[in-house]
N, C-alpha and C positions, 0 to 999 in steps of 0.2 A: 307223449302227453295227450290227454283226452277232453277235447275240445269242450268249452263252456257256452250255454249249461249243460250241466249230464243230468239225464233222466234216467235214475235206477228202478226196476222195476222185478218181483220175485215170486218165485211160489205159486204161478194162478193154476197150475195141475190142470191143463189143457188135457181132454179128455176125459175126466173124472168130476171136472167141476160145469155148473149151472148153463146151457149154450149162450146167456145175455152175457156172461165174463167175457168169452171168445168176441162176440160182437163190439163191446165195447172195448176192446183190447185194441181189435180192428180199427174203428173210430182214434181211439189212442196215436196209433202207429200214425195214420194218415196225418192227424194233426200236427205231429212233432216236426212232418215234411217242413211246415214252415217255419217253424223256430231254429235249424240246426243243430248245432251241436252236437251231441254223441248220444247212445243208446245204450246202456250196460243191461244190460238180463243176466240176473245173480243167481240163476238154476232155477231148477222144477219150472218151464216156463210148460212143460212137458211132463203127464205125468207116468206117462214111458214116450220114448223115445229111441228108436235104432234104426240103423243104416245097413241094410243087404248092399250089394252089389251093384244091385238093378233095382229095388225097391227099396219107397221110404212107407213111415204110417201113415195112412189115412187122415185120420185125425188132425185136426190144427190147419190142414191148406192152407185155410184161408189165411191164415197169419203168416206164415211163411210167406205167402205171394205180398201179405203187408210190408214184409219185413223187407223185399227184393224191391218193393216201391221207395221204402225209403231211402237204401243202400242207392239207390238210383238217382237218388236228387240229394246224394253226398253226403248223408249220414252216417259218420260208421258207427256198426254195434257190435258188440265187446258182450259174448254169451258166456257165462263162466258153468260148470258146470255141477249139476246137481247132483244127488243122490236118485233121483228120478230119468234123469238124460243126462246121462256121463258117456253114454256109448256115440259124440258125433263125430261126423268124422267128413268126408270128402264134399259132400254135400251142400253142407254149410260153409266149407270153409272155400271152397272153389264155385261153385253153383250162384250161391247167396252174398259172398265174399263176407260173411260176419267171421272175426278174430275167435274161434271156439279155444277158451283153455280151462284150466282147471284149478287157477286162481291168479291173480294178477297185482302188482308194484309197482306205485311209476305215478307221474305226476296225474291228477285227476283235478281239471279245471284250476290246479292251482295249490290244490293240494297233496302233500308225500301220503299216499295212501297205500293199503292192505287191503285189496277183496277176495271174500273167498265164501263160498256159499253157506260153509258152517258146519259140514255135517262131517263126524267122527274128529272135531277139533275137542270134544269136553274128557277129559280124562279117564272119571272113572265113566261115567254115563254110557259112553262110547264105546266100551272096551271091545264088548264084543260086536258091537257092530264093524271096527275096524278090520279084525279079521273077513268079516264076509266080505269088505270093501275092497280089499286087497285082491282077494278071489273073483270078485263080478267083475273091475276093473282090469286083470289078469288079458293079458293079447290072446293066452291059448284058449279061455273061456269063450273069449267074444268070437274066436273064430268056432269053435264048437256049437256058439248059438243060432251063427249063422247058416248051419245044417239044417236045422228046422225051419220046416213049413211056415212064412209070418202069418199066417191065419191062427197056426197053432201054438207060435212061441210069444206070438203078441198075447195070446188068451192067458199063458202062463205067465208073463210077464206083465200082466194088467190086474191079476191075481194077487199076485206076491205086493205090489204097488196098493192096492187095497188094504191090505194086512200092514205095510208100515208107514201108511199114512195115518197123522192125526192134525188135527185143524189147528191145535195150537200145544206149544212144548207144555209137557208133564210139568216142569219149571216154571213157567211160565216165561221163557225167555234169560232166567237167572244165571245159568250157565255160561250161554255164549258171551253174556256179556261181560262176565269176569273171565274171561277168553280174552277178551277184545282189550280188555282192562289192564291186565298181564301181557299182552303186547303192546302196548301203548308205554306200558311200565320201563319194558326191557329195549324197546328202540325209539330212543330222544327223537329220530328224525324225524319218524310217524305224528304225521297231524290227526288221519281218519282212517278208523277201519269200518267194511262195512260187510256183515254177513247176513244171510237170508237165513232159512231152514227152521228155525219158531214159529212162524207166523206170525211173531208179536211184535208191531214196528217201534221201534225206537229210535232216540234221539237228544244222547244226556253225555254230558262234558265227563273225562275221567277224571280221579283224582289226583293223578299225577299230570295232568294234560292230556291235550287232543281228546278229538271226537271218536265216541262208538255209535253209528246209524243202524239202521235194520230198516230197507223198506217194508217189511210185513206182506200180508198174503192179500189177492183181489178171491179169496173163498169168500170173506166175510165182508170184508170193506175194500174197493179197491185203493191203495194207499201205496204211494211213491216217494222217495228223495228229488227232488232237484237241488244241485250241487252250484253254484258260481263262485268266482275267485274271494268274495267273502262272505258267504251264507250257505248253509245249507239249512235246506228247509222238507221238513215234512208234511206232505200235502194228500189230500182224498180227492177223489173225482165224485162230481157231482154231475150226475147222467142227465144229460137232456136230449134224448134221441126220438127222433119221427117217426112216421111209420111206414109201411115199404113205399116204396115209386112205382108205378108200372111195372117197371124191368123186371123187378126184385122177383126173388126165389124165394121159400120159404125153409127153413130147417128147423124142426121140434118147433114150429110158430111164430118164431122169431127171422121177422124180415131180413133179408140181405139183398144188397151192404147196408150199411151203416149210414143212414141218410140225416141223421143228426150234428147236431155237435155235444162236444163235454167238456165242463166248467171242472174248476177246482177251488179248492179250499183249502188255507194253511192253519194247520193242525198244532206245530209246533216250528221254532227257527230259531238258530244259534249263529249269532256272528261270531266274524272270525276278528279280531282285534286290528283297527286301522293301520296301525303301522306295519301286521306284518299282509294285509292284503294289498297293500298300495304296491310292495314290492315283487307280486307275481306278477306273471306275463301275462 
C-alpha cells in the first residue's frame, strides 16, 4: 500500500525543459519532506536517462540528491517508468532506494489502482511505436549501448528524445483516456488508473465507474494529483521563490537552491463516496 497522501507527479523532461522547472521541482521535493506520505514519479521525469557501470547523466543532480533527502526522512517514491527513462537500473533502486518499475497495482492511499506511464498502451496510434519499444527495452540493446562513449551516446540519445517529443498528444489526451476507460470497464475492482505521457492532466469519472487522472506535464504548467483515502485532487503550483542567499551558485541565472517556498492551487477534485472511504485504512 502507498502511504496517504500521494503526490503524483509527470513528464517534466529534466534536461530538455526550462532550468526554473528543475528548480522548482527541487523546492517541490523539499517541501513534501514535511507532509509524508509517498512520492509516485509516472516517467519522463528524465528526458534521457541511463545508467553505465560507473557513470550516471549529468543532468538533474540536483533532484536526484532531492530525491535521496526525501527518501531520507522516510518518503518512499515509486518512479514508474517512461518512454524517456525506462533504462534505470542499480542506481536508483540501491543508491537512492526509490521502487523503479514499469507499471504498478496495489492499494494507492486507499485506492485499487493501475499506473502506468501510457506510452504504446493506444492501439492503433501505437503500433509502431511498440515494435521500437520492444527493441530499446531489449537487455542485448542496453547492453550494446553501454559500449558507447556517454558523451557520445547521451548526444545520440538526446537527439532521437528531441524528435519524439511533443508538448502535448496529437489527441489531445483522447486516447489514453479511452485506455483507461476500457480498463476501468474490464476490471470492477479498479477504482483509479492513472497515466502520464499526454501532457494533458486530467481528472473525470468513467462511465462505468472509477476514476481516470493524468497528472499532466510541469513543461507548460506545473500540475500534480494528490491522492487521500477520499479525494483525489488536481492541483498547479503557484511559484513563490526568492532570490539566491550568499551561498547560492548560479546556473543559466537561476539561483540555487531553492530559497523560496511553493503554494498550490486546486484545479479540479473528485470525491470518493462516504461509505466506501470510511472503509479504507
Amino acid at each position: 500500500m502507498l502511504a496517504s497522501p500521494v503526490h503524483i507527479v509527470s513528464d517534466l523532461h529534466l534536461g530538455a525543459s526550462p532550468p526554473d522547472v528543475e528548480r522548482r521541482f527541487v523546492t517541490f521535493l523539499d517541501q513534501l519532506r514535511g507532509e509524508g506520505g509517498t512520492l509516485v514519479i509516472n516517467g519522463d521525469l528524465f528526458d534521457f536517462w541511463f545508467e553505465w557501470r560507473t557513470v550516471i547523466p549529468r543532468t538533474g543532480f540536483r533532484v536526484l540528491a532531492a530525491l535521496s533527502r526525501l527518501r531520507d526522512s522516510g518518503v518512499p517514491v515509486v518512479w514508474l517508468a517512461g518512454n524517456h527513462d525506462c533504462w534505470g537500473g542499480e542506481m536508483l533502486r540501491e543508491d537512492l532506494g526509490i521502487q523503479f518499475v514499469d507499471e504498478w497495482r496495489g492499494n494507492l492511499a486507499g485506492w485499487e489502482s493501475w499506473l502506468h506511464h501510457g506510452d504504446g498502451l493506444r492501439e492503433v496510434e501505437d503500433r509502431r511505436y511498440r515494435r521500437l519499444r520492444r527493441v530499446l527495452r531489449n537487455r542485448w540493446s542496453v547492453r550494446a549501448f553501454r559500449w558507447i562513449h556517454p558523451d557520445i551516446s547521451s548526444r545520440i540519445a538526446t537527439g532521437s528524445s528531441q524528435a519524439s517529443r511533443d508538448h502535448t498528444a496529437h489527441d489531445e489526451g483522447a486516447g489514453l483516456q479511452s485506455v483507461a476507460f476500457q480498463r476501468l470497464s474490464a476490471d470492477p475492482a479498479l477504482n483509479l488508473v492513472v497515466f502520464g505521457h499526454s501532457h494533458v492532466p486530467a481528472l473525470v469519472t468513467a462511465p462505468t465507474g472509477g476514476i481516470y487522472a493524468n497528472a499532466g506535464s510541469w513543461l507548460d504548467a506545473p500540475t500534480y494529483l494528490r491522492v487521500t483515502p477520499g479525494r483525489i485532487e488536481l492541483r498547479r503550483l503557484v511559484t513563490q521563490l526568492s532570490g539566491p542567499t550568499p551561498a547560492t551558485s548560479t546556473s543559466a541565472g537561476i539561483p540555487w537552491p531553492g530559497t523560496g517556498s511553493l503554494q498550490s492551487e486546486s484545479l479540479h477534485a473528485l470525491d470518493r463516496p462516504t461509505q466506501e472511504a470510511l472503509t479504507q485504512p
